[in-house]
C-alpha positions as CSV (number, residue, x, y, z in Angstrom):
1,X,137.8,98.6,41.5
2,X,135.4,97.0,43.7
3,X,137.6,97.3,46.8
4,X,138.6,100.6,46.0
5,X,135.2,101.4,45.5
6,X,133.8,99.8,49.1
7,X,137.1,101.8,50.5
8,X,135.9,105.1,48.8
9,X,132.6,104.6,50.3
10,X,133.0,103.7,53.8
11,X,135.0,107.1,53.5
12,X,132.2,109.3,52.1
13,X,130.3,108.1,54.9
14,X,133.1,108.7,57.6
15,X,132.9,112.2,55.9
16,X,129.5,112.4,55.8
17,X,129.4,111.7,60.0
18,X,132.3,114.1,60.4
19,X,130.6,116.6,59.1
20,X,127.4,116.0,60.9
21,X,129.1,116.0,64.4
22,X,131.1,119.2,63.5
23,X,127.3,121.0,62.4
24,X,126.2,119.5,65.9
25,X,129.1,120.8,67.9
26,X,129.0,124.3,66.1
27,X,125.1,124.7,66.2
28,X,124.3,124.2,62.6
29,X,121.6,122.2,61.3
30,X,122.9,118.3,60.9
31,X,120.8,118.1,57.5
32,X,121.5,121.3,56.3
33,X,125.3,120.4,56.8
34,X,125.5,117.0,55.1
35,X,123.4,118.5,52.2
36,X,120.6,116.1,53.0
37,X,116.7,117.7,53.1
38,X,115.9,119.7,56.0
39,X,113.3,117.9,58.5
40,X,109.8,119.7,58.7
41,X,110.9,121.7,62.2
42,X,108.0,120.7,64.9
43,X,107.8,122.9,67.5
44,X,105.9,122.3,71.5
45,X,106.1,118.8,73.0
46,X,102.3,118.1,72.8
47,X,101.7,116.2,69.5
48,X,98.8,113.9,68.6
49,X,98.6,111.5,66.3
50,X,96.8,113.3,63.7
51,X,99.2,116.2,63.7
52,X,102.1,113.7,63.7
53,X,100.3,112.0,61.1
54,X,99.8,115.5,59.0
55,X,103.6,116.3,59.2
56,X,105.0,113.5,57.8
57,X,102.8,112.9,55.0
58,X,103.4,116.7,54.0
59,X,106.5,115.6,53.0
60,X,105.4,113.6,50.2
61,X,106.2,116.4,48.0
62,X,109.5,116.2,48.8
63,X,110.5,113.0,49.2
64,X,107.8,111.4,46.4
65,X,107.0,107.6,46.0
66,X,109.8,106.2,44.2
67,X,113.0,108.6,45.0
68,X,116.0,107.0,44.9
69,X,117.1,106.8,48.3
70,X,119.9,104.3,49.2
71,X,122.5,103.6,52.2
72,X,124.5,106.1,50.9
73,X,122.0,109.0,52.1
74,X,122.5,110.1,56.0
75,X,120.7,112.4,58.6
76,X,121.7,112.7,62.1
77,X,118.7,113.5,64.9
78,X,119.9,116.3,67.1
79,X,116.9,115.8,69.4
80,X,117.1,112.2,69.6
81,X,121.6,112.1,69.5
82,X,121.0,109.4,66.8
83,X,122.0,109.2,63.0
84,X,122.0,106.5,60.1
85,X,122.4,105.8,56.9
86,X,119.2,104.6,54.0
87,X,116.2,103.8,55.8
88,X,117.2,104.6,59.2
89,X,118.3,108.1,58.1
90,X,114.8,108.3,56.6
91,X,113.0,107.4,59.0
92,X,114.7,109.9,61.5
93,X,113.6,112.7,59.0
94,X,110.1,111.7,59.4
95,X,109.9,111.7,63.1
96,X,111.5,114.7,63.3
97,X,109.2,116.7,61.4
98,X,106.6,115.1,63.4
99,X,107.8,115.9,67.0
100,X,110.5,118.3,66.5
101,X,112.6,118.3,69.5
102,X,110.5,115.7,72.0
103,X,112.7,112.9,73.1
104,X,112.5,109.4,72.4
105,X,111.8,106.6,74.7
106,X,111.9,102.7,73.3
107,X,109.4,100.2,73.5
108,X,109.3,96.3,72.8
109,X,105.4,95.6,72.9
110,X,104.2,96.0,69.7
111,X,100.7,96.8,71.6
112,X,102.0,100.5,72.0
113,X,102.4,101.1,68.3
114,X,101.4,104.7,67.5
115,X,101.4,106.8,64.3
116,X,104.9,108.2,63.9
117,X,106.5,105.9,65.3
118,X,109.9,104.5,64.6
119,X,109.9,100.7,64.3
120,X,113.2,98.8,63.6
121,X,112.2,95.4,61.9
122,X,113.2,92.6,60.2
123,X,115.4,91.3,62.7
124,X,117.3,94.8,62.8
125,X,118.0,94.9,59.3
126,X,115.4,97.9,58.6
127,X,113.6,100.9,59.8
128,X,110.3,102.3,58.9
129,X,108.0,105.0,59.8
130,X,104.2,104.1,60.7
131,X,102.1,106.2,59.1
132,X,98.5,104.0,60.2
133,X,97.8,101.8,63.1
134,X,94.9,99.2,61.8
135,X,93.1,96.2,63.5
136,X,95.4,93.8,61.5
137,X,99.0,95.8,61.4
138,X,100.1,99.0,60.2
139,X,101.0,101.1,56.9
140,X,104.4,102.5,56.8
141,X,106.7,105.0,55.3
142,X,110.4,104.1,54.6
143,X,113.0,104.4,52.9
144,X,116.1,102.3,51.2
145,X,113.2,100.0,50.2
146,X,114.3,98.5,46.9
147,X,116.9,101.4,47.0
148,X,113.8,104.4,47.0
149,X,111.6,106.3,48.9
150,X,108.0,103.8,49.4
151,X,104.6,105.3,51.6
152,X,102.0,102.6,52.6
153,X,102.9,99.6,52.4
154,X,101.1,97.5,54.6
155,X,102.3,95.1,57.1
156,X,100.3,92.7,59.5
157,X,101.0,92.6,63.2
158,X,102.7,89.1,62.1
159,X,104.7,89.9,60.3
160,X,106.3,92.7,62.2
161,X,106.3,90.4,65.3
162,X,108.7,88.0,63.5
163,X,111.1,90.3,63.5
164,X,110.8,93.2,65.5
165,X,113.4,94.8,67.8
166,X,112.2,97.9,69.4
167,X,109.8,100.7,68.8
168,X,110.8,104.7,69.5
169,X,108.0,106.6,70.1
170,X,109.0,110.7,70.9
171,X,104.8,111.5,72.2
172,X,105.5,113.2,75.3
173,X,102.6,112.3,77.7
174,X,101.0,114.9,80.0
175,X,102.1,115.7,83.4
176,X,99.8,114.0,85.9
177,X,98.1,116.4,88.0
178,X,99.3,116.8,91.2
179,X,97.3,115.0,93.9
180,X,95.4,117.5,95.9
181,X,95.7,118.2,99.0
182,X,94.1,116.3,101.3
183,X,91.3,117.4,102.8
184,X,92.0,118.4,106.5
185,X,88.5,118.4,107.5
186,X,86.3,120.9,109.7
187,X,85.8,122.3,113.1
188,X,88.2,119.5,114.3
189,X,86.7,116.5,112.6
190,X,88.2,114.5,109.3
191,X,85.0,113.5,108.3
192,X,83.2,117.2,108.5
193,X,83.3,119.4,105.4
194,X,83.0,123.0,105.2
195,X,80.7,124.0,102.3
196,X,78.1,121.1,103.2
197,X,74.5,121.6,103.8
198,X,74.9,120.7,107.1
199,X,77.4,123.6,107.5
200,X,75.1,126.3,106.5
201,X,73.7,129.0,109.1
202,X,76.2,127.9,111.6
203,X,74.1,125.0,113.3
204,X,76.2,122.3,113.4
205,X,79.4,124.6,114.7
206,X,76.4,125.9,117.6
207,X,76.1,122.0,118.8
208,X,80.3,121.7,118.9
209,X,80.7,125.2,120.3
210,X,78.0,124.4,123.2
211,X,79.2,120.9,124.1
212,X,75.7,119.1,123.1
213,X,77.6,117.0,120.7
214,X,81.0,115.7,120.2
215,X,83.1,113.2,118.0
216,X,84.1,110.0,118.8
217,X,86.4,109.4,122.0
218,X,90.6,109.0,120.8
219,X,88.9,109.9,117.1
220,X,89.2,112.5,115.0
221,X,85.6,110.9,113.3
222,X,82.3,112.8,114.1
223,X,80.6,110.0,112.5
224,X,78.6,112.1,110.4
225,X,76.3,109.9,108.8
226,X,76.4,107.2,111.0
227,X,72.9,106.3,112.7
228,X,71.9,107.9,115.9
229,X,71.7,105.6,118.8
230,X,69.5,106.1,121.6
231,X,71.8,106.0,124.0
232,X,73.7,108.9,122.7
233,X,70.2,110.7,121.9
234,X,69.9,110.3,125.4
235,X,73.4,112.0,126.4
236,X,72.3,115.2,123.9
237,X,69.1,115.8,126.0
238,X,70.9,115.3,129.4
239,X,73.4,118.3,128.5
240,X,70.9,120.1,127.2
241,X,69.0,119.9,130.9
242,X,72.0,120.7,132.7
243,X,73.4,117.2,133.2
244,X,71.5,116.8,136.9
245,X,71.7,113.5,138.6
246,X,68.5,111.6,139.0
247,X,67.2,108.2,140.4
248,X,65.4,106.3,138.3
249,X,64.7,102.2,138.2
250,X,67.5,100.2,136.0
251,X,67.3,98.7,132.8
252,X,68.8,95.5,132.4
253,X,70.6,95.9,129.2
254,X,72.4,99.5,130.7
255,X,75.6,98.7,132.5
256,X,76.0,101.3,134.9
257,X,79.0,102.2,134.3
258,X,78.3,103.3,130.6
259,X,78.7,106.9,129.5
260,X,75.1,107.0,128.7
261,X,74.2,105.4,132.0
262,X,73.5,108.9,133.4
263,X,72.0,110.3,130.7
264,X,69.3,107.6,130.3
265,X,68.2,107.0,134.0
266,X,67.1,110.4,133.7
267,X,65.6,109.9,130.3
268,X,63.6,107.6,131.9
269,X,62.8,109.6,135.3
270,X,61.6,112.7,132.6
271,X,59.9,110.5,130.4
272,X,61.4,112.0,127.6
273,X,62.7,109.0,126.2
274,X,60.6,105.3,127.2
275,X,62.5,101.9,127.1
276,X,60.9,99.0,126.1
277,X,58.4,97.0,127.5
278,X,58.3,93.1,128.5
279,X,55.7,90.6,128.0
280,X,54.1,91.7,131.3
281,X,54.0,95.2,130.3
282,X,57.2,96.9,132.6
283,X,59.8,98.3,130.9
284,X,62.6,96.4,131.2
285,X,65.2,97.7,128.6
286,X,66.4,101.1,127.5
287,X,68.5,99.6,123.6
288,X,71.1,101.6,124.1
289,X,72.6,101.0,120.8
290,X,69.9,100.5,118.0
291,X,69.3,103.1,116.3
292,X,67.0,106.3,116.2
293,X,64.5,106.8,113.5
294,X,63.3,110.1,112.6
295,X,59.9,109.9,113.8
296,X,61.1,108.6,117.4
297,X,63.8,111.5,117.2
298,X,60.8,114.0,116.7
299,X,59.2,112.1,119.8
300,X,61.9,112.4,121.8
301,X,62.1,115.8,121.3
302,X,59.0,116.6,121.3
303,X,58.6,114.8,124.8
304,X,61.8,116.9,126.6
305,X,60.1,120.4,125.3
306,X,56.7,119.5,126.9
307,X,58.0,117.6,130.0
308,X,61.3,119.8,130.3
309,X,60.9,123.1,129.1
310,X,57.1,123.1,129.6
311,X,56.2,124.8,125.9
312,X,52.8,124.0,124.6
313,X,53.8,121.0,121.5
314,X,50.5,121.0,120.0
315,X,50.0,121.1,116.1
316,X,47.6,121.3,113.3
317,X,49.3,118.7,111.8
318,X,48.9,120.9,108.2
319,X,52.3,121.5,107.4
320,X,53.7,118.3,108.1
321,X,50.9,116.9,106.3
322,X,52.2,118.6,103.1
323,X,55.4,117.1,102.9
324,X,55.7,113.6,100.9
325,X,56.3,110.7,103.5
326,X,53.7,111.6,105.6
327,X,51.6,108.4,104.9
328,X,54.4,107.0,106.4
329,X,54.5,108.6,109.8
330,X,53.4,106.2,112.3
331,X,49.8,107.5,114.3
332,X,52.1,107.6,117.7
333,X,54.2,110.0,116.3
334,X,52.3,112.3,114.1
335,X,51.5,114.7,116.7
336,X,55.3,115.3,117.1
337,X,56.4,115.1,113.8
338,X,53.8,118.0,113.1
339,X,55.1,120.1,116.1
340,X,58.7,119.4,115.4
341,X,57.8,120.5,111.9
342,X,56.1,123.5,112.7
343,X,58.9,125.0,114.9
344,X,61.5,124.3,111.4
345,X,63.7,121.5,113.5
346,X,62.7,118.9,110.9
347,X,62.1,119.9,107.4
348,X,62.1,116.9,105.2
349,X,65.6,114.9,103.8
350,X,66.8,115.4,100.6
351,X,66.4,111.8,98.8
352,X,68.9,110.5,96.6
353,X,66.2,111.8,93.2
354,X,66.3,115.5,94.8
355,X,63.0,115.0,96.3
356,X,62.3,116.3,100.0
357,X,60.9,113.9,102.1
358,X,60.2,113.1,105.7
359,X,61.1,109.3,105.5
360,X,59.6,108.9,109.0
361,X,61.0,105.3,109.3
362,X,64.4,106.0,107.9
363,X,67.5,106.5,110.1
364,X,68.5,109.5,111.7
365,X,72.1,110.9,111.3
366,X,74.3,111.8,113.6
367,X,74.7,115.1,111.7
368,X,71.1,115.6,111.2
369,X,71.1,115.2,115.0
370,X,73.2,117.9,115.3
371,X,71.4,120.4,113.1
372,X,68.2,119.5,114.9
373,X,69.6,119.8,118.5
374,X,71.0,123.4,117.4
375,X,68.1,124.4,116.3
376,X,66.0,123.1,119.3
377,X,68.2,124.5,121.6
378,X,68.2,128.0,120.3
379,X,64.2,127.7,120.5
380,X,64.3,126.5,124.4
């Protein structure tokens, strides 16, 4: 009888499997077929854990704490091509009510443990659903445990890793957005963006489009918020005057074959820009490459509209005077910075807080340069 009996069952389930792949093949519902409950039918691929959580638990009801569910009860997964028998088949219900028709993908770091997922345990001897991810372990649903349905029974992380096999989990995660495209740049120059502030009312394309400022030689780099040297502050006044060709006594740190060289013996013959002076009270270097301020900026150009252009550069000094960081302005340069002011070349810098500011003694940019050279040469 026993034989006879283990024959008659390895046939029901050969049965029980030939029926499920003829309901697969012809379209029909695999539980419906087998005469096994039908799985909660999850539709749409984005599932979180809560509502994975909510699905399976609302079939409580029908599969209640203590059913009698044994190896001799089988479902077949059409979404993930996978069937078994007792707590396998049980646990395939579950996770297809959760997610439906998402895919599987399996996992062998118990660090990824989700709610519904499908954990095979117990050196693959069973299969449970987890219902509960805690600090310690999880709470699971199965079946075929002492022959019937169970819901929360807890296990530690220990445990499971002892004999774990693989996890499935079926959450599908969002496609990554697509990087965008990279931004070309503006007017020629990678590091120039259309929208900026110093892009507004056309100023900085003026400087470009009339050849007072360019980008950097075999570079697609403006430098845009690179400091200003003097040297090239220098250059930007020399086109402005027409580029003529003047004599004027050396400097010792300008090699005269410089781009600049030019630029900055006439600087010198002008006075619109002074180089330094030595212990004996000559000046002897130009700096070629330090860096402009933005009060020496306002005295250069205040110095090249007087002893250029000839307009009158004096000020009141008032309006200037009203904009925070004038304490800072050095006495020297106050009676530019309140002309350069007054004509609307300088207006203050935005400052990190929002604030406006003149900060006299901070750097000036080579796109600030730009903007203020526009501006000043419209006014010539």
């Amino acid at each position: 009888m026993q034989r006879l009996s283990e024959i008659s069952g390895r046939a029901r389930r050969f049965a029980l499997a030939l029926m499920a792949a003829l309901a697969l093949v012809m379209g029909m519902p695999a539980a419906l077929a087998i005469g096994a409950q039908p799985a909660y039918a999850a539709q749409g691929a984005s599932v979180s854990e809560q509502e994975a959580y909510e699905r399976i638990v609302a079939l409580r009801a029908q599969y209640p704490e203590g059913m009698r569910w044994t190896n001799d009860d089988y479902y077949l997964s059409p979404a993930l091509y996978q069937a078994g028998y007792g707590c396998h088949a049980f646990a395939l219900i579950l996770s297809d009510a959760a997610f439906g028709s998402n895919p599987g993908t399996t996992y062998e770091d118990l660090s990824q443990v989700r709610v519904g997922d499908i954990l095979r345990v117990n050196y693959d001897t069973h299969t449970v659903v987890v219902l509960e991810v805690r600090d310690g372990g999880v709470v699971v649903a199965e079946g075929n445990y002492n022959a019937s349905i169970h819901w929360g029974r807890v296990i530690s992380f220990g445990e499971l890793s002892r004999g774990f096999m693989y996890g499935i989990t079926r959450y599908v995660e969002p496609e990554p957005e697509p990087d965008p495209e990279p931004d070309q740049g503006y007017y020629g120059f990678s590091d120039i963006h259309e929208g900026e502030w110093y892009t507004q009312g056309g100023l900085f394309e003026y400087a470009v489009d009339h050849g007072l400022m360019s980008g950097y030689t075999d570079s697609d780099l403006f430098g845009t918020y690179d400091s200003i040297t003097r040297g090239q502050v220098a250059v930007i006044l020399h086109r402005m005057a027409g580029e003529p060709r003047v004599a004027a006594d050396p400097f010792d740190d300008v090699d005269e074959d410089a781009y600049y060289a030019p630029a900055i013996a006439w600087a010198r013959a002008t006075g619109v820009i002074n180089g330094y002076r030595d212990e004996s009270g000559a000046y002897t270097t130009f700096g070629p490459d330090e860096p402009v301020t933005r009060e020496q900026l306002a005295v250069m150009l205040c110095n090249y509209a007087s002893r250029v252009a000839g307009l009158d550069v004096s000020s009141g000094l008032d309006e200037a005077a009203s904009i925070p960081g004038w304490e800072n302005v050095s006495e020297w340069a106050r009676p530019a910075m309140g002309w350069i002011v007054d004509r609307g070349i300088m207006s203050g810098k935005t400052m990190e807080d929002g604030s406006r500011n003149l900060d006299p003694q901070g750097s000036a940019w080579r796109v600030s340069m730009a903007t203020m050279a526009a501006s000043f040469h419209q006014m010539l």
